[in-house]
Phi, psi and omega in degrees: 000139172262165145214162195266136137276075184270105174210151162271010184259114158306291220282337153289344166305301163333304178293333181260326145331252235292336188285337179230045161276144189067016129328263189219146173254154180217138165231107204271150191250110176298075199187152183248154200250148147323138175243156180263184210229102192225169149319305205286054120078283206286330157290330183313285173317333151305290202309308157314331168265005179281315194279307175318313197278344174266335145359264200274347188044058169225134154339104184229138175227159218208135166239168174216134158240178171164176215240141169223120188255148205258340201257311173241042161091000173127335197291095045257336160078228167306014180235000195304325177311304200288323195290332171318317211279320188283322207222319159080185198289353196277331166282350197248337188272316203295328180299350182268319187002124169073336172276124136036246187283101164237051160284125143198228196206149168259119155212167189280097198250131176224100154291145182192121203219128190270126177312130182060021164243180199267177176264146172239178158191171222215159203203119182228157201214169169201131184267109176260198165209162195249127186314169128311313182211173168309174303100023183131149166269355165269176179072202191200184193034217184291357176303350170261013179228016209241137187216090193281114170309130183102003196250103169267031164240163172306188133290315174318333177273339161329084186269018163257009163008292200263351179257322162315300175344068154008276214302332171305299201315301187287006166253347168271336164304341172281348190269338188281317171306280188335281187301349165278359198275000000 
């Protein structure tokens, strides 16, 4: 069996070749998805691969993350890319200032839809706390502000970064259960 991967990221493709080899084979589709503009994770990813696979009349799976910090109500959650890309690791440390409560979760919607079938998705989350300040240079997006709970380093202090990284991992094993049905 193929499956499409539509992402502009190598190093997840990468990441998903290997979690569902003797699977699936995956290949990546170089395209942007609509994303629809929700809380949920997990609808972003239905809706987008639904709509991709009648696209392409292909197998298409699609992933979305993101960091929720608990402290400002979930925020940025499903918006983490565009606040990253606006504001950066510097603006999100300065909202925190003086608070506390810096528990929050990384989490991982991964879709995936057959032409002319409903879309399902599978969801892995990993729970942390958010440094004081940046931390380290690996990995990317919020990985130098990330405190994987049982950890006191960022991801950024990581040098296995993508291979430690939980929360994905555990929404593409579902999808690997799934697919194995």
């Amino acid at each position: 069996m193929k499956i499409f991967f539509v992402t502009h990221n190598a190093g997840k493709v990468r990441e998903f070749k290997q979690i569902l080899s003797g699977v699936a084979e995956v290949e990546q589709l170089n395209d942007d998805y609509p994303e629809l503009r929700s809380d949920d994770p997990e609808e972003i990813v239905r809706e987008a691969v639904k709509k991709l696979a009648e696209k392409y009349k292909k197998p298409v799976v699609a992933e979305d993350s993101g960091i929720f910090i608990k402290a400002l109500n979930g925020f940025p959650g499903t918006c983490s890319a565009y606040t990253h890309k606006r504001i950066g690791l510097k603006g999100l440390l300065k909202l925190m200032e003086g608070i506390k409560d810096r528990n929050c979760e990384y989490r991982s919607a991964v879709g995936y839809c057959e032409p002319g079938k409903e879309a399902v998705s599978f969801l892995g989350t990993e729970k942390g706390t958010l440094a004081e300040k940046e931390r380290g240079t690996n990995g990317f997006g919020h990985d130098p502000i990330f405190i994987p709970e049982g950890s006191s380093k960022t991801y950024g202090e990581l040098d296995d970064v993508e291979e430690v990284k939980k929360f994905r991992r555990r929404a593409v094993l579902k999808l690997v259960e799934y697919l194995k049905k």
